[in-house]
N, C-alpha and C positions, 0 to 999 in steps of 0.2 A: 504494500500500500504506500502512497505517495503521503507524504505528508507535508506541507510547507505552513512557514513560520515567519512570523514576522522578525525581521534581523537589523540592526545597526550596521552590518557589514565589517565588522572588524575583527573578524574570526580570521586565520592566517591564510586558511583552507578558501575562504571567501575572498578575500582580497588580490592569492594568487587567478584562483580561475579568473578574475574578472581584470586582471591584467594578461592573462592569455586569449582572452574575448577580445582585448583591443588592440593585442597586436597581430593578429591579421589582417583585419581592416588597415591598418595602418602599412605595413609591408606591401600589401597591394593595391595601393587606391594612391591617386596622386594627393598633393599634400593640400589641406583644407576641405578633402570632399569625404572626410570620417566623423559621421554623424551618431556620436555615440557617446553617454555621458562617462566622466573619469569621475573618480572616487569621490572628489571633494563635490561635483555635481549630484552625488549618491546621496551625500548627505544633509542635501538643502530642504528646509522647513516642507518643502511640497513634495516630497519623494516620500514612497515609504519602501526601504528595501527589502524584498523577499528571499526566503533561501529552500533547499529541499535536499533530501539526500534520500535517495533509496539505497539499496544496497548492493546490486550488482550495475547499477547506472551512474554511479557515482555523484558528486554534486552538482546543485543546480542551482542559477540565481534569476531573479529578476527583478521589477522593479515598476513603481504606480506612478507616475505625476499625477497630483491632481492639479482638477481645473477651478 
């Protein structure tokens, strides 16, 4: 079962994936067209970040802007 939770993201496990999320994008897209929030974006008053870990899927994140 999936289960996800609400996270401040400052788990190690959290921070690494979501620095391997953006350096893709960044490695192959030309420069300014990587539309993707960085950590300190994660943690602005209107974001609320999520995380999940199942156990042979390893982890998971995401993330709500509100409007």
């Amino acid at each position: 079962m999936l289960e996800i939770e609400e996270d401040d993201l400052s788990r190690e496990q959290t921070r690494a994936l979501l620095a391997l999320h953006r350096a893709g994008p960044h490695a192959s897209s030309p420069p300014g067209h990587v539309f993707a929030f960085d950590l300190s974006d994660l943690h602005s008053p209107g974001v609320t970040g999520l995380t999940s870990q199942k156990a042979r899927a390893g982890p998971a994140t995401g993330s709500i802007p509100h409007a």
